[in-house]
C-alpha positions in Angstrom: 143.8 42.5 218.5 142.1 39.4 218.1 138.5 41.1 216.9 137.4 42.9 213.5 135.3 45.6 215.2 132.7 46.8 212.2 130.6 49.8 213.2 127.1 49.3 211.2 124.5 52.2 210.3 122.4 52.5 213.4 124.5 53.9 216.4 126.3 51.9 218.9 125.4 48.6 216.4 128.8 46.7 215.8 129.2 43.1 214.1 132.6 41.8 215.7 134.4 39.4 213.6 137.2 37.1 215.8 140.0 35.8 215.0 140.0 32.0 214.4 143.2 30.1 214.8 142.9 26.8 213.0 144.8 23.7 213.1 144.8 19.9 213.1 142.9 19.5 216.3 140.2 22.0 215.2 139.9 25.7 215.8 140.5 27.6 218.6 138.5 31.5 218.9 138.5 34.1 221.5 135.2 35.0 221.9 135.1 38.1 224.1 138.0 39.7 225.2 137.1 43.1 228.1 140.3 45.2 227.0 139.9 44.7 222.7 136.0 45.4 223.4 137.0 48.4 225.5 139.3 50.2 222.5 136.7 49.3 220.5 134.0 51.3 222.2 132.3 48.9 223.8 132.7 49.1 227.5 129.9 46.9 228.8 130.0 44.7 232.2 128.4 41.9 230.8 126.1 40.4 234.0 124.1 37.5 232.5 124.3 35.0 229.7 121.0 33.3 227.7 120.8 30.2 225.5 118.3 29.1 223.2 117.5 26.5 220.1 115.5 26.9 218.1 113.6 25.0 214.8 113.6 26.2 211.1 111.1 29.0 210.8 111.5 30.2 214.0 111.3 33.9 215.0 111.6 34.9 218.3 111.3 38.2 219.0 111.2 41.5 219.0 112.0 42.1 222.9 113.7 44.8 224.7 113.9 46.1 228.2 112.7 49.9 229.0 114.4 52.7 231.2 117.4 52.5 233.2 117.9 48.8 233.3 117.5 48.4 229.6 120.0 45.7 228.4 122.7 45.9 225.6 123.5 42.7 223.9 126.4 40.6 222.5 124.5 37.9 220.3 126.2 35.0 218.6 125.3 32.0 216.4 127.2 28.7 217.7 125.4 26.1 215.3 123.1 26.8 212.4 122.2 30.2 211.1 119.5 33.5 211.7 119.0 36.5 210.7 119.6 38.7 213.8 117.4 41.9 213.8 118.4 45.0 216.3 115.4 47.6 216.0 115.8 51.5 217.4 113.0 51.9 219.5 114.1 55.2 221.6 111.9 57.1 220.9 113.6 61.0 220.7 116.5 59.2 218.6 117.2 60.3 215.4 117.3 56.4 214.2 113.9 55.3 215.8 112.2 53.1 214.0 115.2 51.9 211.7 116.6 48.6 211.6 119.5 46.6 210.8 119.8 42.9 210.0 123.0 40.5 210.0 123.6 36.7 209.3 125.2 35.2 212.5 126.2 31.4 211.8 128.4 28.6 212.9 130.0 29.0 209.4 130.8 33.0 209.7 131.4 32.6 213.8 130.4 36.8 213.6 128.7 38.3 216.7 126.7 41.2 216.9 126.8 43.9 219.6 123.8 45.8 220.2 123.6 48.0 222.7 120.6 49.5 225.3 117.3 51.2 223.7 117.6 48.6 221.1 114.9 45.8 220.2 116.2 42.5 219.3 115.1 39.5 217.5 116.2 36.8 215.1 115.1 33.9 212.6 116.0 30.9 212.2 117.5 30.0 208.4 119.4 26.1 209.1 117.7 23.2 209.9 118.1 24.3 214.2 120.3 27.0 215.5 121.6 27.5 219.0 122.2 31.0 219.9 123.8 32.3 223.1 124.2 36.4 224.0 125.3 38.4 226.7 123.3 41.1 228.6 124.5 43.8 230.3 121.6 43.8 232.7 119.7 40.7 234.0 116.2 39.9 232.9 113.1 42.0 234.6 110.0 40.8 233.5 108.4 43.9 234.9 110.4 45.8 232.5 110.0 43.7 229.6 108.2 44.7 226.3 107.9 43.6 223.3 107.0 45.0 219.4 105.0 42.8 216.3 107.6 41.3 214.1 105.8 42.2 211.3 105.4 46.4 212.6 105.2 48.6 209.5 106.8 51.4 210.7 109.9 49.1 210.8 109.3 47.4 208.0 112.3 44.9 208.4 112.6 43.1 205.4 112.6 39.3 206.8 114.2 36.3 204.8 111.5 33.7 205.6 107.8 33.7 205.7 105.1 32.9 207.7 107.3 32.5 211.2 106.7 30.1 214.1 105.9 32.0 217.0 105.1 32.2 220.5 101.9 32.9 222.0 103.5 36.2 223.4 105.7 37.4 220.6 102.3 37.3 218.6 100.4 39.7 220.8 103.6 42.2 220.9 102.3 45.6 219.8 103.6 48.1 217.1 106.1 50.6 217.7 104.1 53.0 217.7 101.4 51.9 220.1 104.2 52.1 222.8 104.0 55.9 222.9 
């Protein structure tokens, strides 16, 4: 297997270290392998892929999709650093409201799978970071929502202050407002 599956505290939440295979031309990785993902637990159709960079100080989210075509995500880190955020925000789970946080970088090449029902968001610790992640279901704006990075019922302990963000991730409600 060419993947170190680790299965965090919130359910379904799983950083994936690969395998690098270095030498004298550089380094070579397997990023996302269907059948090693599959023993894993992870048996996602992956359906549409996002890119985005991003300054120092950056936070962009937290954003999720609602009901059936809520999407799961595999994020990754391919220059720079963040601190990637996944947030339980179904609401009759018995991990709602709890969050987990793990360092995705160029330097650690570690991905994190999160899947549906989660919220997701990320700062930015380098200089810039480009980030790129998977979806198992393709963007509907109609479906799209959004909760305040800074909710108190989640409480997520964020490694920079006073963020740069959008217009729209600034008007996101709390958690609890959603219900």
């Amino acid at each position: 297997m060419t993947f170190t599956f680790r299965t965090l505290s919130l359910s379904g939440l799983t950083r994936i270290e690969p395998h690098v295979y270095p030498d004298v031309r550089g380094v070579f990785i397997e990023l996302y392998k269907h059948s090693d993902f599959t023993r894993a637990g992870i048996n996602e159709h992956f359906v549409q892929e996002n890119y985005s960079f991003s300054k120092k100080g950056v936070l962009r989210g937290l954003h999720y999709q609602s009901g059936p075509l809520a999407q799961g995500k595999l994020v990754r880190c391919l220059h720079g650093e963040i601190f990637d955020i996944a947030a339980d925000v179904t609401q009759d789970s018995p991990t709602y409201g709890k969050w987990e946080g793990v360092t995705l970088s160029s330097d650690n090449r570690y991905q994190l799978y999160i899947p549906a029902g989660y919220a997701h968001g990320f700062c930015v610790l380098s200089d810039s970071a480009e980030v790129v992640y998977l979806c198992t279901e393709e963007y509907n704006p109609s479906i799209e929502r959004g909760v305040r990075w800074d909710d108190p019922l989640l409480d997520i302990t964020w490694p920079i202050s006073n963020p740069i963000l959008s217009d729209r991730d600034q008007r996101h409600p709390l958690l609890n407002a959603r219900f």
